[in-house]
C-alpha positions as CSV (number, residue, x, y, z in Angstrom):
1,X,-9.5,-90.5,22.1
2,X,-9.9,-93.9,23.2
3,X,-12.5,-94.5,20.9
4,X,-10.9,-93.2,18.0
5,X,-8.1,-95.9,18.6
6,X,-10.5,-98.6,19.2
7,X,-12.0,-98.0,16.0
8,X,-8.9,-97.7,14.5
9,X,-7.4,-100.9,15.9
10,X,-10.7,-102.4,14.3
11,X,-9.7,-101.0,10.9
12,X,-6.5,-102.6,11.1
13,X,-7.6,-106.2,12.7
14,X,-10.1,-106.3,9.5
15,X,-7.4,-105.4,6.9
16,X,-5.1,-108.3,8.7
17,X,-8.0,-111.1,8.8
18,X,-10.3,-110.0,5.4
19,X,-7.1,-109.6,3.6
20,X,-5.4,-112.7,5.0
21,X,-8.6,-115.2,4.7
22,X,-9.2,-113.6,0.9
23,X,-5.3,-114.2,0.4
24,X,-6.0,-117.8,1.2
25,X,-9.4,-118.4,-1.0
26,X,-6.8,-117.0,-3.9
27,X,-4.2,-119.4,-2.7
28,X,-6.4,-122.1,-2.7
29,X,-9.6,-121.4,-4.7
30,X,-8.2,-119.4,-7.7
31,X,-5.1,-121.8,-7.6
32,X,-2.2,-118.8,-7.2
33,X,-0.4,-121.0,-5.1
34,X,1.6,-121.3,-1.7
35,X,2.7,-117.8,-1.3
36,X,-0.8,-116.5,-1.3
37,X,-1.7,-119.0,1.0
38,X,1.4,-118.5,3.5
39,X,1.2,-114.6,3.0
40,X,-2.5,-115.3,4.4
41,X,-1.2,-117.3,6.9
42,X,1.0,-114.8,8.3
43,X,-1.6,-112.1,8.6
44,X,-4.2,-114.0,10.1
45,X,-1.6,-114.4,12.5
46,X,-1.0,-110.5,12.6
47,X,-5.0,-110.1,13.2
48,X,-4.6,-111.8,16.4
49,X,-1.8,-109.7,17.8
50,X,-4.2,-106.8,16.6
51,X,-7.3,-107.8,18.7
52,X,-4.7,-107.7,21.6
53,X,-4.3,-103.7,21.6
54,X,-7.8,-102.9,22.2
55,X,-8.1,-100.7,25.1
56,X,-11.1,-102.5,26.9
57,X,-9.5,-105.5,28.0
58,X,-12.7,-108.0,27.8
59,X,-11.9,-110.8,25.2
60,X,-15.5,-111.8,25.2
61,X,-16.5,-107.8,24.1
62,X,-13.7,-107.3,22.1
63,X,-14.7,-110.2,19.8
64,X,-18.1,-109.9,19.4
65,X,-18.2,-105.9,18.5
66,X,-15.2,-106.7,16.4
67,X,-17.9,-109.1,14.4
68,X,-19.8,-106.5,13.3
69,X,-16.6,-104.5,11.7
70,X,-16.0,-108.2,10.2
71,X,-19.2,-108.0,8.6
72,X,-19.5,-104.7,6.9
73,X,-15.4,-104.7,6.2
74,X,-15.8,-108.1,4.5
75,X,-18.8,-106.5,1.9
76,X,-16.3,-103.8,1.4
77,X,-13.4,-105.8,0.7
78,X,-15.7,-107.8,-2.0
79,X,-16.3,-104.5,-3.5
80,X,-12.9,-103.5,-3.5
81,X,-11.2,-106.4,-4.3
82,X,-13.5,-108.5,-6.3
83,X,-16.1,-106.3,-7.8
84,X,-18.8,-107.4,-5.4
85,X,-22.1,-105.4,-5.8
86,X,-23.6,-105.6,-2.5
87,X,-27.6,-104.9,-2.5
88,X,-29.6,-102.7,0.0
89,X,-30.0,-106.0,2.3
90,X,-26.3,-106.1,2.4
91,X,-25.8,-102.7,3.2
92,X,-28.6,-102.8,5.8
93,X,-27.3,-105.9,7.6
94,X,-23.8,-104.0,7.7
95,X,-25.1,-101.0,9.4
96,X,-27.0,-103.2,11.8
97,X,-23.8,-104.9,12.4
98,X,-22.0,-101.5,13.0
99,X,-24.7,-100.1,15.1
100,X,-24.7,-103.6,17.5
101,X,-20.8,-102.7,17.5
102,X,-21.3,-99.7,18.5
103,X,-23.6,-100.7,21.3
104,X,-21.0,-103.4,22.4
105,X,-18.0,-101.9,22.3
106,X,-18.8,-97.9,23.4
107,X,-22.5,-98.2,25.8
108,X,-21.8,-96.3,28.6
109,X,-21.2,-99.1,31.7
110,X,-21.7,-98.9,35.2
111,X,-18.1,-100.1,36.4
C-alpha cells in the first residue's frame, strides 16, 4: 500500500511541476501573459508541498527517484499537451529513468 501512494504522490508532484513550469514557458515563451505565468507560479509551489507526503522521509531519495518520474512525465506531457512525438531513444531513456526510480525509491534496504 505504501508503494501505491508513493507512486501516486509522484503522479501528482509531476502534474504540479510539468504543468506549472509548461504554464510558465506559455506565459512567457508563447506570450499568454501573467496569469499563465502566476498560475505556474502557484503550482510549482503546490509541487513542493507534494514532495513533502512521500512516506520515506529521506529528502535526498525522495528527489532523485522523483527525477526519473520528471523525465518520462515531462515526454508525456509534450505528447499530451503539445503534440510532441517522442522517438524510441526517448522512450528508452524514460524507462531507464523509471527503472533507476524504481531502484531508488522501492530496493529492499537493510534498516
Amino acid at each position: 500500500m505504501l508503494v501505491a501512494r508513493s507512486l501516486a504522490l509522484f503522479v501528482v508532484a509531476a502534474l504540479f511541476e510539468i504543468g506549472g513550469a509548461w504554464l510558465v514557458w506559455q506565459g512567457v515563451r508563447e506570450h499568454r501573459g501573467w496569469i499563465w505565468i502566476g498560475a505556474g507560479v502557484i503550482a510549482l509551489g503546490a509541487y513542493g508541498f507534494v514532495a513533502t507526503l512521500q512516506p520515506d522521509g529521506d529528502f535526498g531519495r525522495v528527489l532523485a527517484a522523483y527525477g526519473g518520474v520528471f523525465v518520462a512525465g515531462s515526454i508525456a506531457w509534450g505528447v499530451a499537451a503539445d503534440g510532441y512525438r517522442p522517438d524510441r531513444w526517448d522512450v528508452t531513456g524514460a524507462l531507464i529513468c523509471l527503472a533507476g526510480m524504481a531502484l531508488i525509491m522501492y530496493a529492499p534496504r537493510n534498516h
